[in-house]
C-alpha positions as CSV (number, residue, x, y, z in Angstrom):
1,X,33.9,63.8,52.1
2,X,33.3,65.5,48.6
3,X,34.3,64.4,45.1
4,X,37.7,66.5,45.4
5,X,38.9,65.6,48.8
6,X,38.5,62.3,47.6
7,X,40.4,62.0,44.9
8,X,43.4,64.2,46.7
9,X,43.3,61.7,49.3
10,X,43.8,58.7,46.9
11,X,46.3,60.8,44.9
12,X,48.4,61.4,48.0
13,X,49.0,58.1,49.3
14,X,49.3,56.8,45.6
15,X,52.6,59.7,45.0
16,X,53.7,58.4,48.7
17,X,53.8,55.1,47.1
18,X,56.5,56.3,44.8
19,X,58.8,58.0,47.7
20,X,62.8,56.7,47.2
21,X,63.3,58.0,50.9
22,X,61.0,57.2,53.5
23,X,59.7,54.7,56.5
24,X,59.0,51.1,54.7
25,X,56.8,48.5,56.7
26,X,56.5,44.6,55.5
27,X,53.0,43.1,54.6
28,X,52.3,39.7,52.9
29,X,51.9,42.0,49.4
30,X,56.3,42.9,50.0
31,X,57.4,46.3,50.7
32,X,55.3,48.8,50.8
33,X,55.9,53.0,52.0
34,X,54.3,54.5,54.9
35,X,51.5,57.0,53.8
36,X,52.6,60.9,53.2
37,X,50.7,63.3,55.7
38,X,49.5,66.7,54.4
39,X,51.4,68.0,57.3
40,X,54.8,67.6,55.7
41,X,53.7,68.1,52.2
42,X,55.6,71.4,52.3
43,X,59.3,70.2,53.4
44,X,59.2,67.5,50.8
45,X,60.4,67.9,47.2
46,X,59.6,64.0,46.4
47,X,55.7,64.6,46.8
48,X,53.7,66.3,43.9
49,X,51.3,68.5,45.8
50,X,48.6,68.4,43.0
51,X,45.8,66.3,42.1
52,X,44.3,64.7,38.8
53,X,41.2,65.4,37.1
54,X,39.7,64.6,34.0
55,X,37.8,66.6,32.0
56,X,35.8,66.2,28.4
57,X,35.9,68.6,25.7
58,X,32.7,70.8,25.8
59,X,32.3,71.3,21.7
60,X,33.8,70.1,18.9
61,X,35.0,73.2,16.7
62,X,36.4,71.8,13.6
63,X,37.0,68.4,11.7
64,X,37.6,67.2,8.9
65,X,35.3,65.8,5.4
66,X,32.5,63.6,7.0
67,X,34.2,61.1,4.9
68,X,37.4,61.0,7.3
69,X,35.6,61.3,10.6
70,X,32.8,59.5,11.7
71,X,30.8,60.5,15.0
72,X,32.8,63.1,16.5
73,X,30.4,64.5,19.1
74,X,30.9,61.0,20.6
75,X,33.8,62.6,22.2
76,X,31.5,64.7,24.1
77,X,29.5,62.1,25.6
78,X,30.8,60.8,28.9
79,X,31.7,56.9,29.1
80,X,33.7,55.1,31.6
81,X,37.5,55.3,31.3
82,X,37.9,51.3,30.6
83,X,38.8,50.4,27.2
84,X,36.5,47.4,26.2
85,X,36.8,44.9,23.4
86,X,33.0,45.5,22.0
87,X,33.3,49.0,20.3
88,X,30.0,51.4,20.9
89,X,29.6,54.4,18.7
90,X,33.2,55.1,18.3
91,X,34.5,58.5,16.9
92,X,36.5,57.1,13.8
93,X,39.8,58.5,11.8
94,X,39.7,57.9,8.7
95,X,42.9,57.9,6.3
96,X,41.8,56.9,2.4
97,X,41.7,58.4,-1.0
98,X,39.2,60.7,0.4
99,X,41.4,62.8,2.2
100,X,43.5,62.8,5.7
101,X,41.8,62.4,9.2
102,X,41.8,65.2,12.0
103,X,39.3,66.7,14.8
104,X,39.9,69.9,17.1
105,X,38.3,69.8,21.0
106,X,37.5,72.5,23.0
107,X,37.6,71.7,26.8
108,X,36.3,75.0,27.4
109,X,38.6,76.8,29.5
110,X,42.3,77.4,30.2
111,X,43.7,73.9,31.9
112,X,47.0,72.9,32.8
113,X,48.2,69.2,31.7
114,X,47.3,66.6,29.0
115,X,45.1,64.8,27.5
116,X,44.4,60.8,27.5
117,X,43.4,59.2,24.5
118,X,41.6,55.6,24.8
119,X,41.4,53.4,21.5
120,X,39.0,50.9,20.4
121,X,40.3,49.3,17.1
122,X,42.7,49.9,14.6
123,X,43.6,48.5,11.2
124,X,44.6,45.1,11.7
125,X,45.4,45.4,15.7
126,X,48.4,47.2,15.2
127,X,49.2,50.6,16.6
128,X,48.7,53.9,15.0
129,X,50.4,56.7,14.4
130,X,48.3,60.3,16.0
131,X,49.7,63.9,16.0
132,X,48.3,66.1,18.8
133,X,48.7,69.6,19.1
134,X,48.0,72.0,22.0
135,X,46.6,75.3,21.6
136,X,45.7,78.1,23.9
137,X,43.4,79.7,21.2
138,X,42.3,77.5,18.1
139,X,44.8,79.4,15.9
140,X,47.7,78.1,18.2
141,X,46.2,75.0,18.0
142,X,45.3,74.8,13.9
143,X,49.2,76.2,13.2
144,X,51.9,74.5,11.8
145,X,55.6,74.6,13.5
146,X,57.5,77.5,13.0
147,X,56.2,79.8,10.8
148,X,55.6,83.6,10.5
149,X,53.1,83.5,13.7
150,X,56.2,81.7,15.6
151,X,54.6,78.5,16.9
152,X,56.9,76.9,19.4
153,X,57.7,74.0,22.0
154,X,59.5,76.5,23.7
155,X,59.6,75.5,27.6
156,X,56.8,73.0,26.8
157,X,56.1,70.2,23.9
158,X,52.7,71.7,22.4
159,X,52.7,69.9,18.8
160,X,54.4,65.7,18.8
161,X,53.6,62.5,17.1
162,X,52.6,59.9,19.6
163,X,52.2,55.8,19.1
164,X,48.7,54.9,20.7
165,X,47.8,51.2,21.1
166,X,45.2,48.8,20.0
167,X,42.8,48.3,22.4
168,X,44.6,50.5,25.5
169,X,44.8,54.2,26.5
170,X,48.0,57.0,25.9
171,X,48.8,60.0,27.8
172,X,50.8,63.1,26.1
173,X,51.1,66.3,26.9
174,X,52.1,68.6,29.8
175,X,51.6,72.2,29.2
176,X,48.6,74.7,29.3
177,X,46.1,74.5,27.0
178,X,42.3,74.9,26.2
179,X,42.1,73.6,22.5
180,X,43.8,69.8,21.3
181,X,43.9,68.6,17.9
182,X,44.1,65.3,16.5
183,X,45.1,63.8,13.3
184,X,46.0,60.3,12.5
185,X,49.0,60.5,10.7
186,X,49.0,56.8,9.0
187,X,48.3,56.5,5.3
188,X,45.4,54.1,4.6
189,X,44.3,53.6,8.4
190,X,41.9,54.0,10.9
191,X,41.7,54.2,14.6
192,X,38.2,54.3,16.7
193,X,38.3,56.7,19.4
194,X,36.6,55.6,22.5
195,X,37.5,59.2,24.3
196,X,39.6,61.7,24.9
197,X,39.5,63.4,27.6
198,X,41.9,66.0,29.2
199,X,43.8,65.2,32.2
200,X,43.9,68.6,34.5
201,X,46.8,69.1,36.7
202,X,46.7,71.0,39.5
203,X,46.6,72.0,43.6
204,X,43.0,71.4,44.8
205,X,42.8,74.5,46.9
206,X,39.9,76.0,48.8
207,X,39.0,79.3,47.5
208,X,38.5,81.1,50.4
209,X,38.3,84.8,49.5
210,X,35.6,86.0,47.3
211,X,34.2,88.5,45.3
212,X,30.5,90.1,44.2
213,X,29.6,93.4,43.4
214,X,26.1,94.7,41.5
215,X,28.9,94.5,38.0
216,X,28.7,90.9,36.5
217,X,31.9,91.9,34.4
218,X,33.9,92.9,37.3
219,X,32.9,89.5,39.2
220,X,34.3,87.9,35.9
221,X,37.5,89.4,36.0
222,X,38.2,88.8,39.8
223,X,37.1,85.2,39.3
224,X,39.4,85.1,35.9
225,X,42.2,86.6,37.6
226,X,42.2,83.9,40.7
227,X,41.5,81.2,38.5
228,X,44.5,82.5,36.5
229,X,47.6,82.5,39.5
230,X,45.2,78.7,40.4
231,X,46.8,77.2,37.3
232,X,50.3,79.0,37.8
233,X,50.3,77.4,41.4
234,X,51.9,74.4,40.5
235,X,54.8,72.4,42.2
236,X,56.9,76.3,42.7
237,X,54.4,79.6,41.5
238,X,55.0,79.7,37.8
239,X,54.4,83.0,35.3
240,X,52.8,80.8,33.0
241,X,51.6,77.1,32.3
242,X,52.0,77.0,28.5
243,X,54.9,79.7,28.8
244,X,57.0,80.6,30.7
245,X,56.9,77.3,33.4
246,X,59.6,79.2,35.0
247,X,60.0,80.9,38.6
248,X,60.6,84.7,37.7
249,X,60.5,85.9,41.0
250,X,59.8,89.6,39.5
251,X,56.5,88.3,38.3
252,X,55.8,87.1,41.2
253,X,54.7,89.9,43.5
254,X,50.7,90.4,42.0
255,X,51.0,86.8,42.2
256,X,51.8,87.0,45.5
257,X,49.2,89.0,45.9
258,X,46.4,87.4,44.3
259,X,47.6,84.4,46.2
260,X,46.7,86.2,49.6
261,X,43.6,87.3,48.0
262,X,42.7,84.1,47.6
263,X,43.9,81.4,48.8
264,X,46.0,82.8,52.0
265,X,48.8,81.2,53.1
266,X,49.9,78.5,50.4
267,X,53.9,77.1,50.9
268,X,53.9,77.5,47.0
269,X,54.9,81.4,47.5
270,X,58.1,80.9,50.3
271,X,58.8,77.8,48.5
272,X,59.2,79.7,45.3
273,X,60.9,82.3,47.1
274,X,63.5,80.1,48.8
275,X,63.9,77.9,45.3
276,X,65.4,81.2,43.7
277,X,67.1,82.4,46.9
278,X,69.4,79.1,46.8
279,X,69.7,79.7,43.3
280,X,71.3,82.9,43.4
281,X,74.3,83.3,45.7
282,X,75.2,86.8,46.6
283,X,76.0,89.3,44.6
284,X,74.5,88.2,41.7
285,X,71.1,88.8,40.9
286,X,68.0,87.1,40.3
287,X,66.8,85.9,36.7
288,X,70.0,87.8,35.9
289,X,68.0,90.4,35.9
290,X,68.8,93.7,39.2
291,X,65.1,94.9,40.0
292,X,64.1,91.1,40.3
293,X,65.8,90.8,43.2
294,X,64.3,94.3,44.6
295,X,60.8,92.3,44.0
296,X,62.6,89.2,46.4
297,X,62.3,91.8,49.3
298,X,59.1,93.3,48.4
299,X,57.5,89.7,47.8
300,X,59.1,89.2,51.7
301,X,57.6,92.4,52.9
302,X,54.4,91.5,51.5
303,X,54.3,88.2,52.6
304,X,55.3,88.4,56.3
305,X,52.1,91.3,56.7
306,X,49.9,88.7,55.3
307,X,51.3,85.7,57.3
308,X,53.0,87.1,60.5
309,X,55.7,84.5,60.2
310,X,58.3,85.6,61.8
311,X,60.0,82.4,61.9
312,X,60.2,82.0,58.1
313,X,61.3,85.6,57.9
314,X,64.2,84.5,60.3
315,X,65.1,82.1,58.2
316,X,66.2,84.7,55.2
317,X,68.3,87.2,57.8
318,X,71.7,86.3,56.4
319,X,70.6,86.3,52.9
320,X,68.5,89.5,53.4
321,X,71.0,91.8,55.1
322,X,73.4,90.7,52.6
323,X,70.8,91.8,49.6
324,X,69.9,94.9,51.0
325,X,73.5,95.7,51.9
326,X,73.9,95.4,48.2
327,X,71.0,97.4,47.0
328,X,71.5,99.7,49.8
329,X,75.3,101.1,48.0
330,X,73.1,101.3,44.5
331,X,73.1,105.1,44.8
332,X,75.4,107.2,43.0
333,X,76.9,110.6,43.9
334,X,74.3,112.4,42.2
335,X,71.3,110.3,44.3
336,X,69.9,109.1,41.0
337,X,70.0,104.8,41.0
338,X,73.0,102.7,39.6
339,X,71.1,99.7,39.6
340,X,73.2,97.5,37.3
341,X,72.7,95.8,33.5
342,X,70.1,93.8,33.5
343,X,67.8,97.6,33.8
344,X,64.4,95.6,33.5
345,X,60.6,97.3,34.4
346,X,58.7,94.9,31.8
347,X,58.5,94.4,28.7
348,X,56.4,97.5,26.9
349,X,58.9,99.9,28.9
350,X,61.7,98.2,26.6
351,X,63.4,100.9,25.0
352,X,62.7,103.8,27.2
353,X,65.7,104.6,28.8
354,X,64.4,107.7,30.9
355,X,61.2,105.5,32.1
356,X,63.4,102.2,32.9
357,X,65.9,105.0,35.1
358,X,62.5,106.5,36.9
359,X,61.1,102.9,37.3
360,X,64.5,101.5,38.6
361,X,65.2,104.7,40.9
362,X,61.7,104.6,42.7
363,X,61.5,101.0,42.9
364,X,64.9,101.2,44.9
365,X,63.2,103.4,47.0
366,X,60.5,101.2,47.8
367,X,62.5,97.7,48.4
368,X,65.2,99.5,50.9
369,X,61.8,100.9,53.1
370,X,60.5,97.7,52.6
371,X,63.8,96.5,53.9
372,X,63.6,98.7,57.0
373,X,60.4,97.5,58.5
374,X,62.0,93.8,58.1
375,X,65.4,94.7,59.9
376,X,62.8,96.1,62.8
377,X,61.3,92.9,63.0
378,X,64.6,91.0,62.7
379,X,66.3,93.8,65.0
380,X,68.9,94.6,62.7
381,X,69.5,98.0,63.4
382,X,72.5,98.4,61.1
383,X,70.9,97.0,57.9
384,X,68.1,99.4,58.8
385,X,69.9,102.6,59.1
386,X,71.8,101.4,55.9
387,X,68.4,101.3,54.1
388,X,67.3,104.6,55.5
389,X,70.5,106.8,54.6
390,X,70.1,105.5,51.2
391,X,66.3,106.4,51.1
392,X,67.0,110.0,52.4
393,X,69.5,110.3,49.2
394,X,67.5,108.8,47.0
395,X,64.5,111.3,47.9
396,X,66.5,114.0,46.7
397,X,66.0,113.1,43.0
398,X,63.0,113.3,41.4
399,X,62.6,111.0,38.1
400,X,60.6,111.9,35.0
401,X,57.8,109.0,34.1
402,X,58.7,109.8,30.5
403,X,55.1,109.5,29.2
404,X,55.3,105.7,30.7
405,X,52.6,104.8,32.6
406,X,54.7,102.2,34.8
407,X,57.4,104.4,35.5
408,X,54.8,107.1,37.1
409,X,52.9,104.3,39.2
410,X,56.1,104.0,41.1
411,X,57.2,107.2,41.3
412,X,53.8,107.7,43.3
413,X,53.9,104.3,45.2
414,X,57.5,105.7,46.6
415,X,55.9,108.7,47.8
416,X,58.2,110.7,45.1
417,X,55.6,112.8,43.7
418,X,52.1,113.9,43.9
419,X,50.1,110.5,43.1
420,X,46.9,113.2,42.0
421,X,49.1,114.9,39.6
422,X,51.3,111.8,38.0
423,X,47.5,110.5,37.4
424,X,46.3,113.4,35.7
425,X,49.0,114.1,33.5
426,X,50.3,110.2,32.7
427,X,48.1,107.1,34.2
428,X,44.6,108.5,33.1
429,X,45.8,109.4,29.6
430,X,43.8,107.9,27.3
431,X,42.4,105.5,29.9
432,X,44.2,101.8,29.7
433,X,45.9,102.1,26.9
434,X,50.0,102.2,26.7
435,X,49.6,99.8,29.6
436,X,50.9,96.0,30.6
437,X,49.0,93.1,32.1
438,X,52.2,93.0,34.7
439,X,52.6,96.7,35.8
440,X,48.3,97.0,35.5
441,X,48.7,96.4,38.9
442,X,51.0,99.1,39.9
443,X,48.9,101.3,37.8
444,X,45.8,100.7,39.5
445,X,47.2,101.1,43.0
446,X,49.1,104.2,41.8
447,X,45.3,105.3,40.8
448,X,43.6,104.7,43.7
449,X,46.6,106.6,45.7
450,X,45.5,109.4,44.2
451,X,41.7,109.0,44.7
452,X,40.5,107.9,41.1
453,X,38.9,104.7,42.1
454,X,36.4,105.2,39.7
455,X,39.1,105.4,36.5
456,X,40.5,102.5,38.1
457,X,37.1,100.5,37.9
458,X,36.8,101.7,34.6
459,X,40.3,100.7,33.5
460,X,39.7,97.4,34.9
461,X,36.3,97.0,32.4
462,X,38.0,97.8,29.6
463,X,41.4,96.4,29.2
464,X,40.7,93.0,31.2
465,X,37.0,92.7,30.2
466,X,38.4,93.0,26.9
467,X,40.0,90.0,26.9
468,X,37.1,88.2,28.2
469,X,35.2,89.1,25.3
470,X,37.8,87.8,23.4
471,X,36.8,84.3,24.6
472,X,39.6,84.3,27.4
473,X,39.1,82.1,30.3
474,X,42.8,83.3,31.7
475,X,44.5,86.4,31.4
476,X,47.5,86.8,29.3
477,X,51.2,87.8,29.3
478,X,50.2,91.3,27.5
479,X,47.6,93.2,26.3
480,X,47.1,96.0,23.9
481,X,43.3,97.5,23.4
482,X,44.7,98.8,19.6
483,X,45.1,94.7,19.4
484,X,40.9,94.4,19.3
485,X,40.7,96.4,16.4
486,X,39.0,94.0,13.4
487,X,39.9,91.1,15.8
488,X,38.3,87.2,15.9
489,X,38.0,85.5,19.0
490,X,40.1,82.9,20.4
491,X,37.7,80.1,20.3
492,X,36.7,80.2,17.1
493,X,38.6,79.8,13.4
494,X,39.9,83.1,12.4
495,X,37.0,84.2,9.8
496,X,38.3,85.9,6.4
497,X,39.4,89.2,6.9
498,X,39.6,89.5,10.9
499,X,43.2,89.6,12.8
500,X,44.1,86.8,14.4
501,X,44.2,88.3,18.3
502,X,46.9,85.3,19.2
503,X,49.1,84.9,16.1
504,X,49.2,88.2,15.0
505,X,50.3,90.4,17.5
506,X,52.8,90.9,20.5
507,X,56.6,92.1,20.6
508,X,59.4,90.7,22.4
509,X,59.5,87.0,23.8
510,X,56.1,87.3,23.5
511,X,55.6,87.3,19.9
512,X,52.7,85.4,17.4
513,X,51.6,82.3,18.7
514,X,54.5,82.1,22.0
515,X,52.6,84.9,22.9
516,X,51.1,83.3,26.9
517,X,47.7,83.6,27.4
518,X,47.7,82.3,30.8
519,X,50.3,84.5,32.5
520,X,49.8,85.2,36.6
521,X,51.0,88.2,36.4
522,X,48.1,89.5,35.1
523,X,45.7,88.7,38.1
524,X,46.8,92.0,39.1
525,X,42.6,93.1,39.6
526,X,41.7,90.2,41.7
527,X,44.1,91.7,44.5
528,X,43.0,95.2,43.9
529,X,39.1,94.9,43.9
530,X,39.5,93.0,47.2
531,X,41.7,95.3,48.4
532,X,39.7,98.6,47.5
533,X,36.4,98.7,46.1
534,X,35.7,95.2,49.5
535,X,38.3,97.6,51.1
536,X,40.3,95.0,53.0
537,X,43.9,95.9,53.8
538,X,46.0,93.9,56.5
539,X,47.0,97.1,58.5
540,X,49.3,94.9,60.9
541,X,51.4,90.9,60.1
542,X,49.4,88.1,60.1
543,X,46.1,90.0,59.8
544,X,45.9,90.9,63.6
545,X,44.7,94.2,62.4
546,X,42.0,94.7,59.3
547,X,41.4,98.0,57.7
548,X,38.2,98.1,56.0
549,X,37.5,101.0,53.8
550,X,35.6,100.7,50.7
551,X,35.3,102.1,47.8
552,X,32.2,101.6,45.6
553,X,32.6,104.2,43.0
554,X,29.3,103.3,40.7
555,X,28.5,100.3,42.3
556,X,25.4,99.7,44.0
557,X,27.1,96.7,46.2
558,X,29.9,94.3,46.9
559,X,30.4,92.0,49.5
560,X,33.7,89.2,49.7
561,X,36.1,87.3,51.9
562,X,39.7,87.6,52.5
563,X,41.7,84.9,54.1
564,X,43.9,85.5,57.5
565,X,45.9,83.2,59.6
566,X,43.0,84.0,62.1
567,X,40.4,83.3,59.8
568,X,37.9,84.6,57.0
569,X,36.7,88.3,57.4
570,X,33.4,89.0,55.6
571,X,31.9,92.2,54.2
572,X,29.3,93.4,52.6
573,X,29.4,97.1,51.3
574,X,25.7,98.8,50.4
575,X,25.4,102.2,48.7
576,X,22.3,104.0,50.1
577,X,19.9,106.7,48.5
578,X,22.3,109.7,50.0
579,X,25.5,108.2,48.4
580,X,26.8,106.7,51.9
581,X,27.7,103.3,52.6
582,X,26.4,100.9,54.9
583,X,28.5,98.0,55.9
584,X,28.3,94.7,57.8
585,X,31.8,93.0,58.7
586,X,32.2,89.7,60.0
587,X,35.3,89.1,61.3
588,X,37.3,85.6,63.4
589,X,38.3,85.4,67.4
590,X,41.9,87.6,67.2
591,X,41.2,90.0,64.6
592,X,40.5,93.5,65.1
593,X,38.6,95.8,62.5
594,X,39.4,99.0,62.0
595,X,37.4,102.1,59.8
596,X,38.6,105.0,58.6
């Protein structure tokens, strides 16, 4: 058994320890509660699904006069996570005439969780007085509250004062983060730091699709997109760990997608989906927001062609007829959309009326066909012909993308307009800029619609790869390439006369320093490089039928998995000296490959 399956063992019997509502048995220790099987981990809400680990900063990047601190590289070394009395090259906070005390870590990548903090000695025994602050870039984690670059503990505590103990060990924090700061706060004090170590949070999954091509870059970003939607698969499938630690079930879809990418079939998607679902009793919508409950059916439709689960999909007939009823009598006299207030693509299409109207009117379009296929499967033939006599209307109207890139990616995924002609004259413009890290996706599947794999590569190299050279280890809420211009990096202290990429920019609720930088809606690449360039696409549900079809564009190779319910198909994709491709494909008992 490895390192990790240990520890999730322990870590599930130790949360079934804490059950209110279970089988009890009597030992000579008292009461004790019968173990928790992984089996019914996904029909219990009293069972955290993920597992500790800690993890020690990688580098220190910034303390204060040698004067005030006293070993800090200590902190890098690892010890054993037992305070002791005898003290052994302790990292030391100082507090004196000489100034105030305070050391930032670098764990050196994106983590979700906190961080504990083990103490030697103190002045005179007593308990001491720290201030810790989280930060997803150094800058959010250097900044004061408030402020013109809007630091906030919005939706998680990222900056608190904290009591820590003589001789014992503290705990604070729950949020995302990469960067922790530390000051003692006491006047005239001390406190020797034994360690401090983050405590990382999360579902210890297998990863079992995969992704390698002859471009290093472009095997960074896939891997930086699925470690991105990892973090954001917490107890429900969040958009963000630092912000927001919310189910937006909008957001959700590239998750989604990532997800089945990835990891396959994970209860942390239909539990997400059903969490929102009881939240939102017909006819309101979700997140108070119309085209997030479009992205409910869509999220459906895409998940039941992944998984084949048709009971699940049974299970949301009452609440899905009702929805697509609903969406179904959006459709005015005209055949343009009269989806309701609430008119929300994302957040860089803000303002656009004309866009937000294409976006809207072709996004109906694509939830009621959606809808269709899943009244075949649940044979509800009214529902279906309902969806169908709205679609034909709805075709008779064709929107104008308005220069936004968004709104022409689904104009051409509903099939509205020439996908070859909405790229030449909207998505290629000017390559990735006037784009969003949420409707990338879109954008890139629009692209490769119309046959432009190879702008789609490139698009992919420059807007995500440019965060990556920004020192990202997760991709973030949004993106603009004019943002890079005279730009530091996020791991290091903003140098004199450089732009501060975190605190400086964004618009929105993503302004300054709330700005996310670990959002999963922008793992939008992981799902498309798997999907085209490996060119796996489930053809029929629950991966009974694989289409393979890559597309290599100027790479020399790639090869990957993808997770079924059957099993893990393999390919790898060679480009020989006449330009063709030769392919070997692995695939489980049950699954039959298919080429174009």
């Amino acid at each position: 058994m490895t390192w990790e399956a240990r520890v999730a063992a322990v870590c599930l019997l130790l949360v079934g320890a804490g059950c209110a509502t279970r089988q009890e048995k009597t030992t000579s220790e008292g009461i004790l509660p019968a173990p928790v099987h992984t089996s019914e981990m996904a029909s219990r809400t009293d069972v955290d699904p993920r597992v500790r680990r800690y993890v020690l900063p990688s580098r220190i990047v910034w303390h204060s006069e040698d004067k005030t601190v006293e070993n800090p590289d200590m902190l890098l070394v690892p010890r054993s996570g037992q305070v002791t009395l005898d003290a052994s090259k302790p990292c030391v906070l100082r507090n004196d005439k000489t100034g105030q005390a305070g050391v930032l870590l670098d764990f050196g990548k994106e983590l979700h969780g906190g961080v504990q903090i083990m103490v030697w000695h103190t002045k005179d025994n007593k308990q001491v007085r720290l201030r810790v602050r989280f930060g997803e870039s150094v800058s959010e984690a250097m900044a004061e509250f408030g402020g013109p670059k809007n630091t906030t503990n919005d939706h998680a505590i990222r900056d608190q004062s904290i009591l820590v103990p003589w001789l014992g060990t503290a705990e604070v924090g729950n949020t995302g983060f990469r960067f922790v700061r530390i000051d003692l706060q006491d006047a005239d004090s001390f406190v020797q730091l034994k360690m401090v170590r983050a405590v990382f949070l999360y579902r210890d999954l297998p990863y079992l699709g995969s992704f390698r091509c002859s471009d290093e870059r472009l095997n960074r970003i896939w891997a930086t997109g699925a470690y991105t939607v990892h973090l954001n698969m917490q107890d429900y499938l969040w958009d963000g760990v630092k912000r927001d630690r919310l189910v937006w079930i909008g957001d959700m879809h590239p998750e989604t997608m990532s997800v089945c990418s990835v990891f396959g079939a994970v209860d942390v998607v239909p539990r997400s989906l059903d969490l929102i679902r009881d939240e939102t009793p017909l006819p309101k919508w979700m997140n108070g927001i119309s085209s997030y409950s479009m992205w409910w059916v869509l999220i459906q439709h895409s998940w039941h062609l992944h998984t084949g689960d048709v009971s699940y999909l049974q299970q949301q007939r009452a609440y899905l007829t009702g929805l697509l009823d609903l969406l179904a009598g959006q459709v005015g006299p005209d055949n343009r959309e009269t989806m309701p207030a609430g008119r929300f693509l994302d957040w860089p299409s803000s303002g656009n009326d004309p866009a937000i109207h294409a976006g809207l009117h072709s996004l109906l379009v694509m939830t009621l066909r959606a809808g269709a296929e899943l009244c075949d499967v649940l044979d509800e033939p009214t529902t279906k012909d309902k969806c169908l006599a709205a679609i034909e209307k709805l075709q008779k109207h064709v929107p104008d993308p308005a220069g936004s890139k968004q709104a022409a990616a689904l104009i051409a995924l509903a099939g509205l307009d020439d996908p070859a002609k909405l790229n030449r004259e909207v998505m290629a413009v000017d390559g990735p800029r006037r784009m969003s890290t949420f409707y990338g996706y879109y954008v890139l599947q629009a692209r490769a619609m119309a046959g432009d794999y190879q702008g789609a590569i490139d698009c992919i190299r420059q807007y995500w790869g440019a965060m990556l050279d920004l020192g990202a280890t997760t991709f973030w809420e949004d993106f603009d390439l004019d943002w890079t211009a005279n730009a530091g990096r996020i791991d290091e202290l903003v140098p004199e006369g450089k732009k501060d990429i975190h605190g400086d920019f964004g618009n929105y609720c993503y302004k300054g320093f709330r700005h996310s930088l670990c959002h999963g809606w922008a793992s939008g690449p992981t799902a498309w490089l798997s999907e085209h360039v490996l060119g796996i696409r489930v053809a029929e549900p629950g991966g009974r039928v694989i289409r393979v079809e890559p597309h290599l564009a100027d790479l020399d190779w790639a090869e990957g998995s993808f997770p079924t319910p059957r099993g893990i198909v393999k390919v790898r994709h060679e480009k020989l000296a006449d330009g063709s491709i030769k392919s070997s494909i692995t695939s489980p008992p049950g699954v039959k490959i298919v080429r174009p």
